[in-house]
CHARMM internal coordinates of N, CA and C (Angstrom, degrees):
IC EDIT
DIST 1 N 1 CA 1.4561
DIST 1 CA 1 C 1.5227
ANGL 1 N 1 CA 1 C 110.93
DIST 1 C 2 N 1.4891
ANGL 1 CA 1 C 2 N 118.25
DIHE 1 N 1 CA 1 C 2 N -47.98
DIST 2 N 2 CA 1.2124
ANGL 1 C 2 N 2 CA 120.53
DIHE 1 CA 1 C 2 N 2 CA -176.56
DIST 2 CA 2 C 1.7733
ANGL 2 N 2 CA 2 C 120.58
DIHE 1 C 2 N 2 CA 2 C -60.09
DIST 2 C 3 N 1.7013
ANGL 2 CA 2 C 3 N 104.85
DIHE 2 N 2 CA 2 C 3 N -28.07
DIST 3 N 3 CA 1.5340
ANGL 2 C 3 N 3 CA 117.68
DIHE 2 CA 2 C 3 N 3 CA 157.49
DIST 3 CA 3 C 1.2094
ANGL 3 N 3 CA 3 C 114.92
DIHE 2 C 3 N 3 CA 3 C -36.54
DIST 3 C 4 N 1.0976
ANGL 3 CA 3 C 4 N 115.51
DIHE 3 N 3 CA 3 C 4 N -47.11
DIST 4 N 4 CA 1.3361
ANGL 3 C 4 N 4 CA 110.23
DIHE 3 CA 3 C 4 N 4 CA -163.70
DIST 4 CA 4 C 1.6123
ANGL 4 N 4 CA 4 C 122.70
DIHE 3 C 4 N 4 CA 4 C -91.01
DIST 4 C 5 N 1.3208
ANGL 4 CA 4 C 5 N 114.41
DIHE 4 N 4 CA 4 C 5 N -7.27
DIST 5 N 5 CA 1.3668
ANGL 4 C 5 N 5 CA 106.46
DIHE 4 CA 4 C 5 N 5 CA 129.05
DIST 5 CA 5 C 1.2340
ANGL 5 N 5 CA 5 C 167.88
DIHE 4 C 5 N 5 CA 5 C -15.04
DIST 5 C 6 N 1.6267
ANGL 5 CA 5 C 6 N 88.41
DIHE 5 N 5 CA 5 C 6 N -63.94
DIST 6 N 6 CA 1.0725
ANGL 5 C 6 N 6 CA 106.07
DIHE 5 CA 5 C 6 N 6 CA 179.03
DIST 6 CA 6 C 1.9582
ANGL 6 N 6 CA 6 C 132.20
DIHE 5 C 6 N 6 CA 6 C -50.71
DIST 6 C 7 N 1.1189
ANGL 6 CA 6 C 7 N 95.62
DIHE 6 N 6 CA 6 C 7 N -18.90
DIST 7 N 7 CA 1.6839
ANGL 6 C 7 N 7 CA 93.56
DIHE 6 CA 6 C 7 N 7 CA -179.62
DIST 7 CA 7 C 1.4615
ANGL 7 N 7 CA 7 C 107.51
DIHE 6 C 7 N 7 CA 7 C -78.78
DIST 7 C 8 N 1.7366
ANGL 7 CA 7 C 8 N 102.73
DIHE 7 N 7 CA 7 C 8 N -33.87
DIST 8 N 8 CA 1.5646
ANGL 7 C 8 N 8 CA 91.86
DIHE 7 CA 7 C 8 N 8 CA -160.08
DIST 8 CA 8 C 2.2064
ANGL 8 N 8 CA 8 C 97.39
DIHE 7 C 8 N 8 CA 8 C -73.54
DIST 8 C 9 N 1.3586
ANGL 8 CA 8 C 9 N 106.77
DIHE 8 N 8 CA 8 C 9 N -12.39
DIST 9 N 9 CA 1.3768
ANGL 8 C 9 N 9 CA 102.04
DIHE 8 CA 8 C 9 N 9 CA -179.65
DIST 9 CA 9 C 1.8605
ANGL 9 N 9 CA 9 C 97.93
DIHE 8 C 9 N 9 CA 9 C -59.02
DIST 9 C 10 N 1.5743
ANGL 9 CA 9 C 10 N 113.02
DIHE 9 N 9 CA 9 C 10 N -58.31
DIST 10 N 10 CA 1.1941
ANGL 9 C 10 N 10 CA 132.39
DIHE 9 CA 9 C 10 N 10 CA 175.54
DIST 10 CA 10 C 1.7750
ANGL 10 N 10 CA 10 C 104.60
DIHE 9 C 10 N 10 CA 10 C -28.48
DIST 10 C 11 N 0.7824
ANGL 10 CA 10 C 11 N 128.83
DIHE 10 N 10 CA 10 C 11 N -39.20
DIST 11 N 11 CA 1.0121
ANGL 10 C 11 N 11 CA 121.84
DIHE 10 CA 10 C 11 N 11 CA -171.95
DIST 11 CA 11 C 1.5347
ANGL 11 N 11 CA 11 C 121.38
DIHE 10 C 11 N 11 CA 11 C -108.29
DIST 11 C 12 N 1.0008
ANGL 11 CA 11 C 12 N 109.19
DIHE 11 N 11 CA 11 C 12 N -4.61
DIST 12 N 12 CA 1.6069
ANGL 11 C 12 N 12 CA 150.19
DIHE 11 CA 11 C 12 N 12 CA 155.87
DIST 12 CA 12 C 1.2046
ANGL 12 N 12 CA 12 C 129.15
DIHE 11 C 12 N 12 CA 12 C -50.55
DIST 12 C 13 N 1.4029
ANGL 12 CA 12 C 13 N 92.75
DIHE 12 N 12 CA 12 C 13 N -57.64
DIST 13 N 13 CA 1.8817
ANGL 12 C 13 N 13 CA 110.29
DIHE 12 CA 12 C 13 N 13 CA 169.26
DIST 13 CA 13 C 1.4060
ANGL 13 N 13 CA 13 C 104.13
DIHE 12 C 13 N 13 CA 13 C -111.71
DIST 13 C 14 N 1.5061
ANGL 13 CA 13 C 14 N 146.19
DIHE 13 N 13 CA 13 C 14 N -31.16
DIST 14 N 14 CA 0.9797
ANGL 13 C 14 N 14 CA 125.87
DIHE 13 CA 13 C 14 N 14 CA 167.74
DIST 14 CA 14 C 1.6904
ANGL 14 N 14 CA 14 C 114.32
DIHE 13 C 14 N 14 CA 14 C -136.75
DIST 14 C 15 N 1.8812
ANGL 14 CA 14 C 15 N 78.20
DIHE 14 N 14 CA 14 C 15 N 104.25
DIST 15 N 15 CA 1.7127
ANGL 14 C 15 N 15 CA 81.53
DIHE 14 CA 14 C 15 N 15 CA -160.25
DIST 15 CA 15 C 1.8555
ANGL 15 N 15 CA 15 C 109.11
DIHE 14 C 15 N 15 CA 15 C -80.62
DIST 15 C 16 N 1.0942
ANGL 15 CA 15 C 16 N 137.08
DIHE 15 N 15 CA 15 C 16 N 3.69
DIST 16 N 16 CA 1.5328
ANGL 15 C 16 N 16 CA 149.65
DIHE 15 CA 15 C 16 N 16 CA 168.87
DIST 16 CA 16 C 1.3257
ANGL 16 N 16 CA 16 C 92.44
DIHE 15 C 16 N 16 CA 16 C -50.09
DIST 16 C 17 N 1.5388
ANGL 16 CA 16 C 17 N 137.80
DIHE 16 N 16 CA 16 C 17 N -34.27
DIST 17 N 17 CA 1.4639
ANGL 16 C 17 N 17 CA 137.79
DIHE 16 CA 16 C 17 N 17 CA -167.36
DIST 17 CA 17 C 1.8842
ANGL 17 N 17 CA 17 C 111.43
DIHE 16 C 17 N 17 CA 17 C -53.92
DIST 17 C 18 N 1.8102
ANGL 17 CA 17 C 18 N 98.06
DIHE 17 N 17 CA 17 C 18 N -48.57
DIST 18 N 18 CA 1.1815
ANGL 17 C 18 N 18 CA 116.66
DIHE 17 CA 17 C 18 N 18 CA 173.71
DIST 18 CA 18 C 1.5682
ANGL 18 N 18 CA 18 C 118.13
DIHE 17 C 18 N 18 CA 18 C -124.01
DIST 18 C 19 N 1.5675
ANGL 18 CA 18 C 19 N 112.33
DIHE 18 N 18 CA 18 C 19 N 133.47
DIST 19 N 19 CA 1.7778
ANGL 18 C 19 N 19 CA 116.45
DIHE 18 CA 18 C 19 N 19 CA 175.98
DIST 19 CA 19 C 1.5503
ANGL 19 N 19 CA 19 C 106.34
DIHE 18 C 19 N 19 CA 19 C -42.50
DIST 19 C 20 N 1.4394
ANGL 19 CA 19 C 20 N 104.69
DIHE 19 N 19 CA 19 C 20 N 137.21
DIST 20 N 20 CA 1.3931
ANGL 19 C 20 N 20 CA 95.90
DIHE 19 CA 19 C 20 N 20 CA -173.65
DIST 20 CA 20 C 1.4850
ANGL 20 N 20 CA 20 C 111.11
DIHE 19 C 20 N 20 CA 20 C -84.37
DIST 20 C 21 N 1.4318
ANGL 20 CA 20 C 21 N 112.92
DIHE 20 N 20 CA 20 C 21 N 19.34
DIST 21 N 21 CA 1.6233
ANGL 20 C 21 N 21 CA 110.17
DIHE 20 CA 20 C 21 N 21 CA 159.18
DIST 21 CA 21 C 0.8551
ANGL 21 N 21 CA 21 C 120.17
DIHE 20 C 21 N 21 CA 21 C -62.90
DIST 21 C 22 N 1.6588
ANGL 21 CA 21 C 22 N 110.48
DIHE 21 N 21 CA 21 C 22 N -45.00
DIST 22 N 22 CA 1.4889
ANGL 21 C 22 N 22 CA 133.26
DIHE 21 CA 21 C 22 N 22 CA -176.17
DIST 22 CA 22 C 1.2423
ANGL 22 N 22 CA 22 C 127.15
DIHE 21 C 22 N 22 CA 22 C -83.07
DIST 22 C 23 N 1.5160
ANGL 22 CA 22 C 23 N 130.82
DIHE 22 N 22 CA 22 C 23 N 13.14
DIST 23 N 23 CA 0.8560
ANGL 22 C 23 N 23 CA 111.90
DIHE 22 CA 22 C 23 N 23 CA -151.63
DIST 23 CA 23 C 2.1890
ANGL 23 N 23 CA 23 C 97.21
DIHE 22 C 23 N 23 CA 23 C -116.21
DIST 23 C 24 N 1.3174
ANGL 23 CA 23 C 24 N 94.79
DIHE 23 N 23 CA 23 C 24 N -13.81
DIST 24 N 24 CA 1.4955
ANGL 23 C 24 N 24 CA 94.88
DIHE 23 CA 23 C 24 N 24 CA 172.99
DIST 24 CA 24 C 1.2577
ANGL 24 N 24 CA 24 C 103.08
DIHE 23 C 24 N 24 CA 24 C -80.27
DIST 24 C 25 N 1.5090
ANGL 24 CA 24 C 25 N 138.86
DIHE 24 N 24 CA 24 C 25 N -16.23
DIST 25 N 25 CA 1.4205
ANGL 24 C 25 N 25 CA 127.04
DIHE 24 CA 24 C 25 N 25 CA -162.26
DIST 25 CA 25 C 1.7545
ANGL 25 N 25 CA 25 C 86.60
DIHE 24 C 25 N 25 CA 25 C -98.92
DIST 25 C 26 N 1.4200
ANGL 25 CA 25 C 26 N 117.73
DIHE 25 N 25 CA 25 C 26 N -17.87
DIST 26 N 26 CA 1.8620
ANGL 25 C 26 N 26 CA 101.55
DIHE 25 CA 25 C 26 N 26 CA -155.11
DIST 26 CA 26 C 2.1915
ANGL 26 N 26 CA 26 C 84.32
DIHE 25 C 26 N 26 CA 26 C -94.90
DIST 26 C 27 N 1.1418
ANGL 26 CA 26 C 27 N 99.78
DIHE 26 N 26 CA 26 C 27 N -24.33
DIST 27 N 27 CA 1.5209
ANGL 26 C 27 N 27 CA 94.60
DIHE 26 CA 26 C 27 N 27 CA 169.50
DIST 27 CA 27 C 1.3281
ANGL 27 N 27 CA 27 C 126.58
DIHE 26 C 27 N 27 CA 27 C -56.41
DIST 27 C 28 N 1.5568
ANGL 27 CA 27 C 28 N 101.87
DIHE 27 N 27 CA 27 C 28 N -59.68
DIST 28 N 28 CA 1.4644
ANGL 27 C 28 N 28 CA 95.11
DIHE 27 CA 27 C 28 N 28 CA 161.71
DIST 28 CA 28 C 1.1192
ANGL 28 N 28 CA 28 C 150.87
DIHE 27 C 28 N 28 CA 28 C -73.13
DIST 28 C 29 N 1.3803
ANGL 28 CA 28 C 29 N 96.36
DIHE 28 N 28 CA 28 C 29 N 17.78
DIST 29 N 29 CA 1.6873
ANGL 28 C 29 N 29 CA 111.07
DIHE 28 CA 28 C 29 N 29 CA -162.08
DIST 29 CA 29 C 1.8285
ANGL 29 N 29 CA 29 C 86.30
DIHE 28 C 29 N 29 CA 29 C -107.12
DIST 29 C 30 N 0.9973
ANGL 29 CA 29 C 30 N 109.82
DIHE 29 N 29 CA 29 C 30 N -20.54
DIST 30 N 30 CA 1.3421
ANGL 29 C 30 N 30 CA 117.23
DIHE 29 CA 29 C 30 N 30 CA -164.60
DIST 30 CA 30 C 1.5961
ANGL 30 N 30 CA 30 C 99.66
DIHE 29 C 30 N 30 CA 30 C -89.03
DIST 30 C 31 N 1.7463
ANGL 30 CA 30 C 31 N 127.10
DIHE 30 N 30 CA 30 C 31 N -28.08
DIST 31 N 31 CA 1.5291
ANGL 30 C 31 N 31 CA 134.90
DIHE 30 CA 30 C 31 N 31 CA -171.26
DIST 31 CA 31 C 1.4943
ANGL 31 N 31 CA 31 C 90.22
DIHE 30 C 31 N 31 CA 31 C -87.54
DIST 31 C 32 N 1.4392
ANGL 31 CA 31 C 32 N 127.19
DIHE 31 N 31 CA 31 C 32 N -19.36
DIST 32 N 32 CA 1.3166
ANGL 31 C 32 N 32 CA 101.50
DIHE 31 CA 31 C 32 N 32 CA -161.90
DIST 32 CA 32 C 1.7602
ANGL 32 N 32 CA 32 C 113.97
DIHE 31 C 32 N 32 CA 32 C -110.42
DIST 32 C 33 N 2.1615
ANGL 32 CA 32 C 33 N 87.66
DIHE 32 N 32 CA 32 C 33 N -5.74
DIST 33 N 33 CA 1.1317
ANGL 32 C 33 N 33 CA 111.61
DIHE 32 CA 32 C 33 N 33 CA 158.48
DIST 33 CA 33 C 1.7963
ANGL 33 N 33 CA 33 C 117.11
DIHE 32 C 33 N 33 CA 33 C -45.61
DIST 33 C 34 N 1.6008
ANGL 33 CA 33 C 34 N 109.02
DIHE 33 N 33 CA 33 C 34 N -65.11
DIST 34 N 34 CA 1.2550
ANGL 33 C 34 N 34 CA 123.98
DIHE 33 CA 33 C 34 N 34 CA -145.05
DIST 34 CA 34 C 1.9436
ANGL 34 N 34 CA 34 C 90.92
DIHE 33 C 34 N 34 CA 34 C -107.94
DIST 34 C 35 N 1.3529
ANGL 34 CA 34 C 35 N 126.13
DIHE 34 N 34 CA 34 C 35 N 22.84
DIST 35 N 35 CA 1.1470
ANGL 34 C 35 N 35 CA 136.18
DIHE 34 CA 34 C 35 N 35 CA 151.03
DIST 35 CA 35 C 1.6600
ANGL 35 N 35 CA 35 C 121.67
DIHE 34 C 35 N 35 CA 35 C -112.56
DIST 35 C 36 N 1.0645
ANGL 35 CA 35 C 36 N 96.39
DIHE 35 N 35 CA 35 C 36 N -21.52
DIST 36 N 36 CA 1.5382
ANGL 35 C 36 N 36 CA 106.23
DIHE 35 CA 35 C 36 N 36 CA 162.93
DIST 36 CA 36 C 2.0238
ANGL 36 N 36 CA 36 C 115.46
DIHE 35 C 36 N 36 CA 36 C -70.81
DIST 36 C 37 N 1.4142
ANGL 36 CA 36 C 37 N 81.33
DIHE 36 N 36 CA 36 C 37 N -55.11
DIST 37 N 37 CA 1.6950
ANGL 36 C 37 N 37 CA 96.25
DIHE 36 CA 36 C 37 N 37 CA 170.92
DIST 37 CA 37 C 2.1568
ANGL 37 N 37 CA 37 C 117.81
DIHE 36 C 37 N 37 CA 37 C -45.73
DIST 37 C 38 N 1.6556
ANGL 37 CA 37 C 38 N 78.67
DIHE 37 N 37 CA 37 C 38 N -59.79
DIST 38 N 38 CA 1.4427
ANGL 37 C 38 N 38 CA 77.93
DIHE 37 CA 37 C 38 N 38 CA -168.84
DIST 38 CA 38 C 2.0005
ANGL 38 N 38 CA 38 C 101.73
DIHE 37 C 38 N 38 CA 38 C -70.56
DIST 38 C 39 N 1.1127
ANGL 38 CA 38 C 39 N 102.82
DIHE 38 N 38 CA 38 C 39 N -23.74
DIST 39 N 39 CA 2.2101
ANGL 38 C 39 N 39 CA 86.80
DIHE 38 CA 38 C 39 N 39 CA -175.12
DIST 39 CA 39 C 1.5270
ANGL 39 N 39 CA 39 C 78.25
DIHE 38 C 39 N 39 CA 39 C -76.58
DIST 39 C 40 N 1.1695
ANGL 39 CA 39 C 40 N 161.36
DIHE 39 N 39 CA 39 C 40 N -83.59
DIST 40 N 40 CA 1.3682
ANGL 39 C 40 N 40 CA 142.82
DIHE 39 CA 39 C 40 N 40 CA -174.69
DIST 40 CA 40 C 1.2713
ANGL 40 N 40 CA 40 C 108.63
DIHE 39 C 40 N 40 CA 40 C 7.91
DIST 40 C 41 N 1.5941
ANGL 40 CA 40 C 41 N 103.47
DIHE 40 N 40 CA 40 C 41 N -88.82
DIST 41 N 41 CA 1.8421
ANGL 40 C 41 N 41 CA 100.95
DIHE 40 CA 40 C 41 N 41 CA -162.36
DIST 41 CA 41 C 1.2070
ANGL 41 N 41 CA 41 C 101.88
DIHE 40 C 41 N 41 CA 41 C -59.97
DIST 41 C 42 N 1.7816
ANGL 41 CA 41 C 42 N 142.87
DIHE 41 N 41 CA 41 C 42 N -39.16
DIST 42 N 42 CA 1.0872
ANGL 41 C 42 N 42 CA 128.42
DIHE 41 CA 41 C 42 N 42 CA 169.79
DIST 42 CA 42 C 0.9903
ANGL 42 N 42 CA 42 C 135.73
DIHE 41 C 42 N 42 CA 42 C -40.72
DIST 42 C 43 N 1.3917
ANGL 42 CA 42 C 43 N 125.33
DIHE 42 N 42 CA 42 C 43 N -36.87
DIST 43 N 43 CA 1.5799
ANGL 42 C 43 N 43 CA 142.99
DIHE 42 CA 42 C 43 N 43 CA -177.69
DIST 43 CA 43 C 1.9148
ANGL 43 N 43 CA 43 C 103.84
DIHE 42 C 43 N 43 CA 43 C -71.39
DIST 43 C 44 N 1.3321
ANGL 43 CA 43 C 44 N 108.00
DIHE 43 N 43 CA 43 C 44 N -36.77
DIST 44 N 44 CA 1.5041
ANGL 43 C 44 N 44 CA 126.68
DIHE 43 CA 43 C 44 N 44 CA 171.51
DIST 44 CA 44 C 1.7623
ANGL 44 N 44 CA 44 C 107.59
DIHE 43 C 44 N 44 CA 44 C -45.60
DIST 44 C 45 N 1.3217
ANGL 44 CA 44 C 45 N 98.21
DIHE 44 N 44 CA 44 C 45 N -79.00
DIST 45 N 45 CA 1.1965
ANGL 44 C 45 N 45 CA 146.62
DIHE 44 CA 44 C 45 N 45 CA -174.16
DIST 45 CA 45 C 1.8303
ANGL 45 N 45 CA 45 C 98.22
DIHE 44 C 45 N 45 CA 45 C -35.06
DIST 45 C 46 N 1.4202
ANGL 45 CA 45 C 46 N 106.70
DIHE 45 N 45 CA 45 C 46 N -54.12
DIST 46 N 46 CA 1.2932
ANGL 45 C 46 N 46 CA 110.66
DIHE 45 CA 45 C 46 N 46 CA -161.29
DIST 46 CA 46 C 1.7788
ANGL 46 N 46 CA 46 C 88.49
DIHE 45 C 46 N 46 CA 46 C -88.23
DIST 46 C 47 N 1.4341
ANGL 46 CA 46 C 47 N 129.71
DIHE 46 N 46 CA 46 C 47 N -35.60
DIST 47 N 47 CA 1.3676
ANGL 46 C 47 N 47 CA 119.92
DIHE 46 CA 46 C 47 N 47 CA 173.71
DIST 47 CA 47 C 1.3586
ANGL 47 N 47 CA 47 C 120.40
DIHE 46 C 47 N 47 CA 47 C -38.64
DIST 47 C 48 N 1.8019
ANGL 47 CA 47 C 48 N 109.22
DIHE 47 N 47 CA 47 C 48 N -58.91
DIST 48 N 48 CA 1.4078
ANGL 47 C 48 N 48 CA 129.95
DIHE 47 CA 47 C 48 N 48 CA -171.09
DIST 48 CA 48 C 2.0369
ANGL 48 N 48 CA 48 C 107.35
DIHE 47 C 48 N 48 CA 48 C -45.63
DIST 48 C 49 N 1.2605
ANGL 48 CA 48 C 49 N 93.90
DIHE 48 N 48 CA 48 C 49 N -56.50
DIST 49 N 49 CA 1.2677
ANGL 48 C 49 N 49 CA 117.56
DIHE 48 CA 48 C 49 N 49 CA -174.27
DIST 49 CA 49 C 1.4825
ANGL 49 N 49 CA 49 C 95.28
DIHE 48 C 49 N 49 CA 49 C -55.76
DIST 49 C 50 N 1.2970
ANGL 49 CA 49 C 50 N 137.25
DIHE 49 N 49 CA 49 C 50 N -70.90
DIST 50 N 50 CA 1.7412
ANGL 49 C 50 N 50 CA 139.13
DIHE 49 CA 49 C 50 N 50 CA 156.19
DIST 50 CA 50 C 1.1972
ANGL 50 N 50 CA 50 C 102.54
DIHE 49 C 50 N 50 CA 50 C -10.56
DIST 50 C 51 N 1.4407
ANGL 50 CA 50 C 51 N 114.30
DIHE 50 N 50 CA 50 C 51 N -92.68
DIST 51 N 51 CA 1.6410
ANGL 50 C 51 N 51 CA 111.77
DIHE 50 CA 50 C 51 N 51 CA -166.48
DIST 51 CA 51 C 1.7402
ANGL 51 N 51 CA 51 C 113.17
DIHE 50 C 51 N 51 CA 51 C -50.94
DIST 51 C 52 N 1.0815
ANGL 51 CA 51 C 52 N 104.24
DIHE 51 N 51 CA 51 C 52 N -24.70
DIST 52 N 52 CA 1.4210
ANGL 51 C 52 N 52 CA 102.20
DIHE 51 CA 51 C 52 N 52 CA 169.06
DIST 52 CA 52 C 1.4280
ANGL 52 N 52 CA 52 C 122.33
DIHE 51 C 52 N 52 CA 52 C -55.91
DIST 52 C 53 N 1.4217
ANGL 52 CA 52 C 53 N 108.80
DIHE 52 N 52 CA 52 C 53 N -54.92
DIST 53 N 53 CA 1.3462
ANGL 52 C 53 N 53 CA 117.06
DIHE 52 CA 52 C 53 N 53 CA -168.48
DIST 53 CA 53 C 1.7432
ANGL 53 N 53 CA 53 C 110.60
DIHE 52 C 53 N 53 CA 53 C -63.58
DIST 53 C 54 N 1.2650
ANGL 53 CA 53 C 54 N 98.66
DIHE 53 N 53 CA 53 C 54 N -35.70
DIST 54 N 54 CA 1.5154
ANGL 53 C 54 N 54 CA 127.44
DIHE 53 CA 53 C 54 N 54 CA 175.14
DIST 54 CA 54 C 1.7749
ANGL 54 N 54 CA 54 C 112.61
DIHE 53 C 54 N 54 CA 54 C -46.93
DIST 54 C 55 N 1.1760
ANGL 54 CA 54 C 55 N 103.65
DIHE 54 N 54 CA 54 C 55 N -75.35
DIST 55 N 55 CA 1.8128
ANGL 54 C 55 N 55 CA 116.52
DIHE 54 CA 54 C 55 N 55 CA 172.35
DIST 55 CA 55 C 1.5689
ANGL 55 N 55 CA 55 C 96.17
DIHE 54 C 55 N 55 CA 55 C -54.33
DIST 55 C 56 N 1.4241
ANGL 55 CA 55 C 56 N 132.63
DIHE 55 N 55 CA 55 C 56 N -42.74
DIST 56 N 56 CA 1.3608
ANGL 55 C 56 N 56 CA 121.64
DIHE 55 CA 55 C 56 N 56 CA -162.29
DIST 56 CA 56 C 1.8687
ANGL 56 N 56 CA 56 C 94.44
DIHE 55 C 56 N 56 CA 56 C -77.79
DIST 56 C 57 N 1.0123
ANGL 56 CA 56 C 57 N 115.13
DIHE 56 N 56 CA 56 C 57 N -70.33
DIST 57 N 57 CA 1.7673
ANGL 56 C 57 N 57 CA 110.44
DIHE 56 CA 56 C 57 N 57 CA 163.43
DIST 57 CA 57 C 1.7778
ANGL 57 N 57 CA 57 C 112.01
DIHE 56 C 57 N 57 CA 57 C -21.25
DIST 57 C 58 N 1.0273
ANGL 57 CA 57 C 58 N 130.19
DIHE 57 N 57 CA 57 C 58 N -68.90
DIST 58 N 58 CA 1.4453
ANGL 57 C 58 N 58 CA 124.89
DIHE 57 CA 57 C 58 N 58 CA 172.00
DIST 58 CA 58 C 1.0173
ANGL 58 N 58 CA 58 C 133.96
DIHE 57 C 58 N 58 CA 58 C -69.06
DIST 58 C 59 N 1.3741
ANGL 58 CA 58 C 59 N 121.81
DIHE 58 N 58 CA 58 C 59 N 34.70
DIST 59 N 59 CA 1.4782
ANGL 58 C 59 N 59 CA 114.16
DIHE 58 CA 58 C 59 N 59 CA -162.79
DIST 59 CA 59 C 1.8733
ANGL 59 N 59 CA 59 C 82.59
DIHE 58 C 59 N 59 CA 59 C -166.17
DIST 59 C 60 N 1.2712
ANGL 59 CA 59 C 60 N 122.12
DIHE 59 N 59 CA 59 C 60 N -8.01
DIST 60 N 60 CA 1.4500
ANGL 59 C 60 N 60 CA 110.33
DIHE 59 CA 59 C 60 N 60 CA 168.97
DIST 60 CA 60 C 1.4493
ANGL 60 N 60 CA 60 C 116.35
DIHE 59 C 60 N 60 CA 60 C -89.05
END
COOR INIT
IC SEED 1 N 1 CA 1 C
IC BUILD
């Protein structure tokens, strides 16, 4: 997760990388990148834990 950071730092400290027209839209494209990502594994995360609880319920 923290990888994916890394550009918007990139552009952060050396913003010549991206036009600075672009560079509030490629930022946020990048927050909604690594908020998309993280409710992802969350949404995962909370499944695993489900089927878990699930097999542990059927099997007691």
């Amino acid at each position: 997760m923290l990888a994916t950071w890394i550009p918007v730092y990139a552009v952060l400290l050396v913003p010549a990388l991206v036009p600075a027209e672009r560079q509030a839209a490629w930022i946020s494209g990048m927050v909604y990148t690594v908020e998309a990502a993280l409710g992802a594994a969350l949404l995962l995360l909370a499944a695993a834990c489900a089927v878990s609880w699930v097999r542990t319920k059927l099997h007691a």
